[in-house]
VOGU-3710 file (C-alpha; in Angstrom, 3 decimals, decimal comma):
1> xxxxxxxxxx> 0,000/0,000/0,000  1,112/3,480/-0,636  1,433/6,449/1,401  -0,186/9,899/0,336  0,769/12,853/1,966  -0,927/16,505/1,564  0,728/19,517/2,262  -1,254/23,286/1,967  0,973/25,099/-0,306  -0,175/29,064/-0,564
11> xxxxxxxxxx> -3,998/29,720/-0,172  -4,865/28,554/-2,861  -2,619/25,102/-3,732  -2,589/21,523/-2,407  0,213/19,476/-2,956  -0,354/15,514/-2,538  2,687/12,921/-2,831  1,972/9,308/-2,685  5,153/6,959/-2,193  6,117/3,496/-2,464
21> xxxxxxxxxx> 8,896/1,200/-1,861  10,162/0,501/-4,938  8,365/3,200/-6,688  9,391/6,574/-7,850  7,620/9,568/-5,859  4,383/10,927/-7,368  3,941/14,485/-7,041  0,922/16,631/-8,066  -0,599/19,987/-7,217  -4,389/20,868/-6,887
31> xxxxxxxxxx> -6,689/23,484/-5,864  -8,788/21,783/-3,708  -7,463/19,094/-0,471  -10,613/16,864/-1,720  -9,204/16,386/-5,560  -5,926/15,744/-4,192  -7,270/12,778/-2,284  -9,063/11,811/-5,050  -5,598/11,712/-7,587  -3,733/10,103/-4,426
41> xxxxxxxxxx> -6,040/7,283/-4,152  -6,098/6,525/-7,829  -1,896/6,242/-7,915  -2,348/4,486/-5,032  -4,634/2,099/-6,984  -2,119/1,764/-9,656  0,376/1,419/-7,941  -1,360/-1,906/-6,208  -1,985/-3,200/-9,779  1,816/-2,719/-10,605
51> xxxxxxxxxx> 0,749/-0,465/-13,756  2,807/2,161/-12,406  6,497/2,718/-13,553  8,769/-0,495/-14,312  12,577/0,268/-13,801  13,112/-2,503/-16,027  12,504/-0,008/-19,247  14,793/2,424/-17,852  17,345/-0,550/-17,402  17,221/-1,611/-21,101
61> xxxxxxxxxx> 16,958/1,876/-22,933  19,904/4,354/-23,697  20,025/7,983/-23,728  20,394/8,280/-27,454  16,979/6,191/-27,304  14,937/8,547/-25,463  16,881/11,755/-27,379  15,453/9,815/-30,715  11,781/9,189/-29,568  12,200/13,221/-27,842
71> xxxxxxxxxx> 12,888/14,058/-30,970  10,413/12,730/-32,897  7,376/13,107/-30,660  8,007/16,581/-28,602  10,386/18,611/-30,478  8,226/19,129/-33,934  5,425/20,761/-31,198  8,015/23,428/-30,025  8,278/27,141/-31,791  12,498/26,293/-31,796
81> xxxxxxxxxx> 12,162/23,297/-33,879  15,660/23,784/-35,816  17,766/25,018/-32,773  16,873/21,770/-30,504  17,127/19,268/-33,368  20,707/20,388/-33,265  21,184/20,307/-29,587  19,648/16,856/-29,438  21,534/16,222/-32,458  24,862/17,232/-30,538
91> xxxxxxxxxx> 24,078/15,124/-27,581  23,606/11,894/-29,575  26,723/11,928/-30,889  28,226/12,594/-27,562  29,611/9,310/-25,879  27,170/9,886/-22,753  24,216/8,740/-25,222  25,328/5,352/-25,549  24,856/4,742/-21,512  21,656/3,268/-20,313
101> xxxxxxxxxx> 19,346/5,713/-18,392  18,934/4,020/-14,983  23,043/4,178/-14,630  23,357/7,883/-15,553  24,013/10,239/-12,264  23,910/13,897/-12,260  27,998/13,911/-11,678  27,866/12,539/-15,177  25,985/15,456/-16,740  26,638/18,178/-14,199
111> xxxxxxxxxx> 30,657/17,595/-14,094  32,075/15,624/-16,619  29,721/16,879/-19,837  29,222/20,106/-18,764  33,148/20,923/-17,934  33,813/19,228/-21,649  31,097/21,200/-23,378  32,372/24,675/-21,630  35,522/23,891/-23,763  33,638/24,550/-26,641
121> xxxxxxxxxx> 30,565/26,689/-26,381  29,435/29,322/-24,219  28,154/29,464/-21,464  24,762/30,352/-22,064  24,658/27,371/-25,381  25,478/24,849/-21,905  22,832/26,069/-20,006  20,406/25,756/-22,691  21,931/22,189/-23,696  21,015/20,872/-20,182
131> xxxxxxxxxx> 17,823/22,401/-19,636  16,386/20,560/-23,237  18,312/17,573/-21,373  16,661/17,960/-18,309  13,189/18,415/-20,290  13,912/15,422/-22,234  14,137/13,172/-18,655  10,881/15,145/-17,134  9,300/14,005/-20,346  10,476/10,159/-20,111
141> xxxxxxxxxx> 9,523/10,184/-16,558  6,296/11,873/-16,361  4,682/10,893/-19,531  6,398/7,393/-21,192  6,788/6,095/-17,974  10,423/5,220/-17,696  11,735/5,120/-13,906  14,431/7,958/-14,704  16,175/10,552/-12,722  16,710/13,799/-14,028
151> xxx> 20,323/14,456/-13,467  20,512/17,475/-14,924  18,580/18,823/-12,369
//
């Protein structure tokens, strides 16, 4: 069984959170304390029926994967279509795309890429490199359902 929490955030925002052991953290905000209970108990549901998030997806699929499906499904709905097919372009090529996503840490990203791509670029080109990065992990986790963490973050 799960455990919801609700916290009163502002006067008007709830915020529920409904954990699991050996499920990733489920966070949502609503206006009202009754439709958080409502969300909370249906991810708890879920959760019971083990339709919620499998690690083992996140164990068997590579950065350059997701960056590829990203690409494809989120970045032809963006206004900056041309600019972030070459920054996902960029990052397929880079070596950190052939690593599978459950293994990647944020000293990976954070350090490592971030001190090699300063070497290059600007600063302001990194910055915008990790946030699409970042975006492309919030997307994997919150909508395909892969069990990621978002290093970049």
């Amino acid at each position: 069984m799960a455990v919801a929490t609700f916290r009163k955030r502002g006067a008007f925002q709830w915020q529920a959170q409904v954990r699991k052991k050996g499920q990733p953290l489920r966070t949502k905000a609503f206006e009202t304390r009754t439709l958080a209970e409502r969300w909370a108990r249906a991810i708890d549901v879920e959760m019971d029926k083990g339709a919620s998030i499998s690690r083992a997806e996140a164990e068997s699929t590579t950065l350059k994967e997701l960056l590829e499906r990203y690409l494809a499904e989120v970045t032809p709905l963006k206004k900056g279509v041309v600019p972030e097919t070459n920054c996902l372009r960029t990052h397929m090529r880079h070596p950190l795309a052939q690593r599978i996503v459950a293994g990647i840490r944020g000293i990976d990203i954070m350090a490592r890429y971030r001190d090699k791509r300063l070497q290059q670029v600007s600063s302001a080109t990194v910055k915008r490199d990790l946030m699409i990065l970042g975006h492309v992990f919030e997307v994997a986790r919150k909508e395909w359902g892969v069990h990621v963490h978002n290093p970049p973050t």
